[in-house]
C-alpha positions as CSV (number, residue, x, y, z in Angstrom):
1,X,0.0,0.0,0.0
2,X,2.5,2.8,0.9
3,X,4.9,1.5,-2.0
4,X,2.3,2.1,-4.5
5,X,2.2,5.8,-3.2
6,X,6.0,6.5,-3.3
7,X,8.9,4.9,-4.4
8,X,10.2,2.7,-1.0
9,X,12.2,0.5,0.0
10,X,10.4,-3.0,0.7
11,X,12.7,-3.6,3.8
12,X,11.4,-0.8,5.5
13,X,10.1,-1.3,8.8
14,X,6.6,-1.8,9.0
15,X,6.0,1.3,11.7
16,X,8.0,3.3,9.6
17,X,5.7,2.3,6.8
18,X,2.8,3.3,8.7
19,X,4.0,6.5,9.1
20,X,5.1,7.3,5.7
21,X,2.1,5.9,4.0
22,X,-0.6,7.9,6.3
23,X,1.5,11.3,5.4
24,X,1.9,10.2,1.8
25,X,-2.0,9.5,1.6
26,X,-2.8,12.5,3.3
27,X,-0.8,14.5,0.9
28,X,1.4,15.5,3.5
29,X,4.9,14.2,2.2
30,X,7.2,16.6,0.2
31,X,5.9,20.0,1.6
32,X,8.4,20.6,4.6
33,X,6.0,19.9,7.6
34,X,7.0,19.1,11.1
35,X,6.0,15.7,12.4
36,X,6.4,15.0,16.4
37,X,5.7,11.2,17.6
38,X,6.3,8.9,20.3
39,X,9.4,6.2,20.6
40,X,6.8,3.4,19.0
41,X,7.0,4.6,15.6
42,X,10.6,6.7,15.8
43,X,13.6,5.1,14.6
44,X,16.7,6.4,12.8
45,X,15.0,4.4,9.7
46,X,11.9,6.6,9.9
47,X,14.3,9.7,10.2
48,X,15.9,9.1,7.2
49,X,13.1,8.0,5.2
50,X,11.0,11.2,5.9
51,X,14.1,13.4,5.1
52,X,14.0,12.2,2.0
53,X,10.5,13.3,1.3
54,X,11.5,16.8,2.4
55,X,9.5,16.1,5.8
56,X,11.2,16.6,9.3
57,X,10.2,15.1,12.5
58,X,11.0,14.8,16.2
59,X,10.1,12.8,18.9
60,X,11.3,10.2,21.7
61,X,13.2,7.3,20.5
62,X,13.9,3.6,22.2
63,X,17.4,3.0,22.7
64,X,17.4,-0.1,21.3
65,X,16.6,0.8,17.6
66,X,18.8,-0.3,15.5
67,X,21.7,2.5,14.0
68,X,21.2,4.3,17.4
69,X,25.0,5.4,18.6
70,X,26.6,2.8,20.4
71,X,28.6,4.7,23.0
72,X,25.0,6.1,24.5
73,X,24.6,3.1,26.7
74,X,28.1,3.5,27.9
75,X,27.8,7.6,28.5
76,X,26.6,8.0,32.4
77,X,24.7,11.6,32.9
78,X,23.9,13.5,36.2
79,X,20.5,15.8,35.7
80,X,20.7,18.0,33.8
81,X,23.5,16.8,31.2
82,X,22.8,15.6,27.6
83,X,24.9,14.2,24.8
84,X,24.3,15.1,21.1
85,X,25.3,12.9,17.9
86,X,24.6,13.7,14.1
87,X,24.5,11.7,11.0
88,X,23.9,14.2,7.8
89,X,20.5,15.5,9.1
90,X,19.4,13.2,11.8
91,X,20.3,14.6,15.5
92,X,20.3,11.9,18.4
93,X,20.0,13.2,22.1
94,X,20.8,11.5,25.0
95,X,19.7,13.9,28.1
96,X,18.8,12.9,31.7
97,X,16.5,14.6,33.9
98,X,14.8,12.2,36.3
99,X,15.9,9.2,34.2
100,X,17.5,9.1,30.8
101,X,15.5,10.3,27.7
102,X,16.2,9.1,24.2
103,X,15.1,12.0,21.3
104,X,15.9,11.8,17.5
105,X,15.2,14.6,15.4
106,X,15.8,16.9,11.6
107,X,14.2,19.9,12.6
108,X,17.0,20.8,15.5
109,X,20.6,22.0,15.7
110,X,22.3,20.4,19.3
111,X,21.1,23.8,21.1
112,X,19.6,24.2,24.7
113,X,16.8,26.2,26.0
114,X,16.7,28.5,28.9
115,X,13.1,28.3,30.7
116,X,11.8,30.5,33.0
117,X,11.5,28.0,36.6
118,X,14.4,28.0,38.5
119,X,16.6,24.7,39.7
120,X,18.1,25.3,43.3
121,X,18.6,29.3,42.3
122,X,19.9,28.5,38.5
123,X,18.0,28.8,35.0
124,X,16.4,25.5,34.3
125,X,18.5,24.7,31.1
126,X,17.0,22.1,28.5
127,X,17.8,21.1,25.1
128,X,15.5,22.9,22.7
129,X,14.6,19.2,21.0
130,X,12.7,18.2,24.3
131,X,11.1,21.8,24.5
132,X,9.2,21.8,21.6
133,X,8.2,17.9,21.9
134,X,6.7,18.6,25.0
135,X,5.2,21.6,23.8
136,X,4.0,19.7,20.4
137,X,3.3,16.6,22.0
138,X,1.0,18.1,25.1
139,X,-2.2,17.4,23.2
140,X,-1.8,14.1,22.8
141,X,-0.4,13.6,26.3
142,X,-3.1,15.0,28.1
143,X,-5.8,13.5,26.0
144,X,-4.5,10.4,27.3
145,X,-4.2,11.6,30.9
146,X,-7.7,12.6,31.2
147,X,-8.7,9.4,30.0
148,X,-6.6,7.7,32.4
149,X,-8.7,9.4,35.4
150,X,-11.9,7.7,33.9
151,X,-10.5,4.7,32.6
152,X,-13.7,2.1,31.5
153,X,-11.1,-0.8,30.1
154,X,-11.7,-4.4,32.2
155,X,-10.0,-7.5,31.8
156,X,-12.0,-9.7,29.3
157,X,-11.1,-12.4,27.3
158,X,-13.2,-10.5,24.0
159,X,-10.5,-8.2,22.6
160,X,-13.3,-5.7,21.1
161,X,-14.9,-5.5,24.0
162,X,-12.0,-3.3,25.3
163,X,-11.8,-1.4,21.5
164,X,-15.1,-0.6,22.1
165,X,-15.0,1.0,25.6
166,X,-12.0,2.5,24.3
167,X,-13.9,4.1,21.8
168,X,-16.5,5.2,23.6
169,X,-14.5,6.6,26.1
170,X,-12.8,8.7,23.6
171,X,-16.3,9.8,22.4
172,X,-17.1,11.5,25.5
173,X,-13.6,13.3,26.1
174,X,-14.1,14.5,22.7
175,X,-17.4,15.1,23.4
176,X,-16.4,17.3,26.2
177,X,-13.7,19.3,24.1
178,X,-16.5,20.0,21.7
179,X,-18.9,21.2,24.7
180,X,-15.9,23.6,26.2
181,X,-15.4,25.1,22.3
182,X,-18.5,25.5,21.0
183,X,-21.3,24.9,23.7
184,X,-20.3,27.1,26.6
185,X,-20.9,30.5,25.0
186,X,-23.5,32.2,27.6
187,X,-21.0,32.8,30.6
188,X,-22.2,30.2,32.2
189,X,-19.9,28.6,34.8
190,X,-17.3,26.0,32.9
191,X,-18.1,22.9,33.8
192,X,-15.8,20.6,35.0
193,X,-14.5,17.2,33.4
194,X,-16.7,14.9,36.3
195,X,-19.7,17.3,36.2
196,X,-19.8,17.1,32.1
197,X,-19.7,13.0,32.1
198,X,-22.1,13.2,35.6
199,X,-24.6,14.8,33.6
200,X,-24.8,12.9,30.5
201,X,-25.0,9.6,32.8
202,X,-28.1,11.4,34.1
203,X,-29.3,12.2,31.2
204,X,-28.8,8.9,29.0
205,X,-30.2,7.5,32.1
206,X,-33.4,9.8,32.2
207,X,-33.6,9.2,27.9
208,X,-34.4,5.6,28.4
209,X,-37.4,5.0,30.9
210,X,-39.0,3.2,28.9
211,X,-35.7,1.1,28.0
212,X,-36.7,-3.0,28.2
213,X,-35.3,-4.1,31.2
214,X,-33.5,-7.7,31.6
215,X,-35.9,-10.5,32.7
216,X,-35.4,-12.0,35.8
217,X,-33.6,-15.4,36.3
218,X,-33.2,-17.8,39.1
219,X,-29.9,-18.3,41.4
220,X,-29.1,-14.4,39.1
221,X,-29.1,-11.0,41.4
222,X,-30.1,-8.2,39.5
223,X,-28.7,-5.1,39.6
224,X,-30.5,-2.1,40.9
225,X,-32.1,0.6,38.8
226,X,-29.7,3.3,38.2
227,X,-32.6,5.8,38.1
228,X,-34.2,4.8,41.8
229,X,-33.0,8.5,43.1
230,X,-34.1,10.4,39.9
231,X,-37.5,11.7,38.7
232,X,-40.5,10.7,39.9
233,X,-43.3,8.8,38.4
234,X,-42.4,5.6,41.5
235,X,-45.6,4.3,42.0
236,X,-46.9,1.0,44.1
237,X,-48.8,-1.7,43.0
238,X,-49.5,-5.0,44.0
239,X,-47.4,-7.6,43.0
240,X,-49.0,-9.3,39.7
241,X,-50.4,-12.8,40.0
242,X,-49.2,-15.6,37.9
243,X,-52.1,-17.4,36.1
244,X,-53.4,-20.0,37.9
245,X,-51.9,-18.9,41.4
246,X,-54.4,-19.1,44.7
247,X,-52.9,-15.4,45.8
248,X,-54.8,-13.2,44.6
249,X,-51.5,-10.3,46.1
250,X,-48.5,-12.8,46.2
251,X,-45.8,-12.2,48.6
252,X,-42.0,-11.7,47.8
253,X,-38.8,-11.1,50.1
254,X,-38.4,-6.8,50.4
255,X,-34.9,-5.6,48.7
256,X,-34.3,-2.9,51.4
257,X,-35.7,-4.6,54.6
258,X,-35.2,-8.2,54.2
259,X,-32.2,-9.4,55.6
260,X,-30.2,-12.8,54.1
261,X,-30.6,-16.0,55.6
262,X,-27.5,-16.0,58.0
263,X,-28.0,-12.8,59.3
264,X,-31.8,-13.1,60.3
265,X,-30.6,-14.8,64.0
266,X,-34.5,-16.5,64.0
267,X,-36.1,-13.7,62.7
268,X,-38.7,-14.3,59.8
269,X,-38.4,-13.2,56.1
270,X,-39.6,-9.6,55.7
271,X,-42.0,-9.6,52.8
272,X,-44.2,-7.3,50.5
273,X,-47.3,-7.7,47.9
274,X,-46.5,-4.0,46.8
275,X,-43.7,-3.6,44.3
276,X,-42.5,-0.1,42.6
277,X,-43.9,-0.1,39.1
278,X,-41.2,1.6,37.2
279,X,-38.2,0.0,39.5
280,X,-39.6,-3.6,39.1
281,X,-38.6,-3.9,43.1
282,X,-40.4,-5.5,45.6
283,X,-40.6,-2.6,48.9
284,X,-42.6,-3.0,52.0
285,X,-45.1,0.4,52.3
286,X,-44.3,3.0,53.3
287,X,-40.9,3.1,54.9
288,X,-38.7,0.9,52.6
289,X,-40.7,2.5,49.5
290,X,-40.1,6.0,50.6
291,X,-36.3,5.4,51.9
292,X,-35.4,3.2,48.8
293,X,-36.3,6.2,46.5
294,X,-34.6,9.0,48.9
295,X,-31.0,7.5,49.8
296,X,-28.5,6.1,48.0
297,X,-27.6,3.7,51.1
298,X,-31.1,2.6,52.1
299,X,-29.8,0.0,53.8
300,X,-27.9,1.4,56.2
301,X,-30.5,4.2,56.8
302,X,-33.4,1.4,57.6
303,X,-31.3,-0.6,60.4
304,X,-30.2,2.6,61.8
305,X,-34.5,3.1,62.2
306,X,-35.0,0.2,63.3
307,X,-32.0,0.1,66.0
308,X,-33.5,3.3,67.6
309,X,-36.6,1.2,67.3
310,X,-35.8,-1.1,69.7
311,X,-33.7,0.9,72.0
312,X,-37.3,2.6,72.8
313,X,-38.6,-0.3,73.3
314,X,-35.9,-1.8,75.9
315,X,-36.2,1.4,77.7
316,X,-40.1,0.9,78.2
């Protein structure tokens, strides 16, 4: 694919003929434009190929790639220090800050930077290769970071199940950058990371209401609906006969009330005939039903009730 484009080498590399073969069917190669990537993709290989389509690039490199300089892994550096090499156009830098840092680049000449902070009362003194890819690169870097905070990958033994989290995950952020551009034009307060992707939770949530809910199975716990604390429109009704039963209201264990097996000490199984018609949860009326739709940890708030319950009652 990318030699049908332009005239390569066949022994390239085949990251290096990712690289050149996006840029050459983008219409990027040949017209002297700046390319910064990562060290997955760099090599002294992809260096020289893209200098010869007129094309200069910088970016972190492995020290294992092959034509890197030998005496690197031999040079020890304190912070601070770097090492430069050159071959023709390509520039190699070997500078250690809090460990050592590999960059390769065309665009540089082996010149340093003075920033602005300050290092135990000196100027903070960089080469200007790792300036501008951490300038160039910031984008990218904290695109990843902030995805990193709300990370939605789990281990799975499907492979697209992560591409697709992945994906959507991505979605929002860039969701979010479009919402901070473009959707935030009244002066209203800018909304946060966490408040943008806490609201459209609510309100994907809210969209589906009448969303079919998964069917009940035995030996299976369900998980709870995710809209119990929102909206309203929580009604009771009796639990719905099956055909042929004698009950006319059948009886089922409450979900706030009832406690398991091994912690009832003797005490009997606290049912219900009312459910809540849009929650599909069996609740005792009208504690459990009111306290299940008000608190997020019902439980808790229900034995606290029904502690000071019988306190009262041992001090009659």
């Amino acid at each position: 694919m990318y030699a049908e484009l332009v005239d390569a080498n066949p022994d390239l590399t085949q990251t290096t003929k990712v690289v050149v073969g996006l840029l050459a069917r983008s219409g990027l190669l040949d017209k002297g434009h700046k390319v910064y990537l990562d060290n997955y993709y760099n090599s002294p290989e992809l260096a020289s190929e893209l200098d010869a389509h007129d094309t200069y690039m910088c970016g972190t490199v492995r020290s294992n790639r092959k034509n890197m300089p030998k005496v690197f892994p031999q040079i020890k550096l304190r912070p601070g220090e770097s090492v430069f090499r050159r071959c023709g156009n390509i520039l190699v830098i070997k500078f250690h800050e809090k460990r050592d840092v590999h960059m390769i680049s065309t665009i540089h000449e082996a010149t340093y930077t003075v920033l602005d902070k300050r290092r135990h009362g000196d100027d903070l003194v960089k080469p200007t290769s790792v300036v501008d890819y951490c300038q160039n690169m910031g984008g990218i870097d904290l695109s990843d970071q902030l995805l990193q905070y709300y990370e939605a990958l789990r281990r799975t033994v499907k492979w697209w199940k992560k591409l697709f989290f992945h994906m959507l995950n991505m979605l929002v952020l860039n969701s979010y950058k479009l919402f901070l551009k473009y959707g935030n034009r009244n002066g209203a307060t800018r909304r946060s990371h966490q408040q943008f992707r806490s609201k459209l939770v609510r309100a994907l949530i809210q969209s589906a209401e009448n969303a079919p809910r998964p069917k009940e199975s035995i030996g299976r716990k369900l998980a709870e609906p995710l809209d119990r604390l929102l909206g309203t429109h929580h009604l009771p009704i009796y639990i719905p006969a099956k055909i042929g039963a004698k009950r006319k209201h059948p009886q089922r264990d409450c979900v706030a009330c009832n406690q398991s097996a091994k912690k009832r000490d003797g005490h009997k199984r606290q049912q219900s005939i009312y459910m809540c018609e849009k929650c599909n949860v069996v609740l005792c009326i009208p504690d459990c039903f009111r306290i299940y739709h008000s608190y997020k940890d019902y439980k808790r708030i229900l034995q606290n009730n029904s502690n000071d319950a019988s306190s009262v009652s041992d001090d009659d």
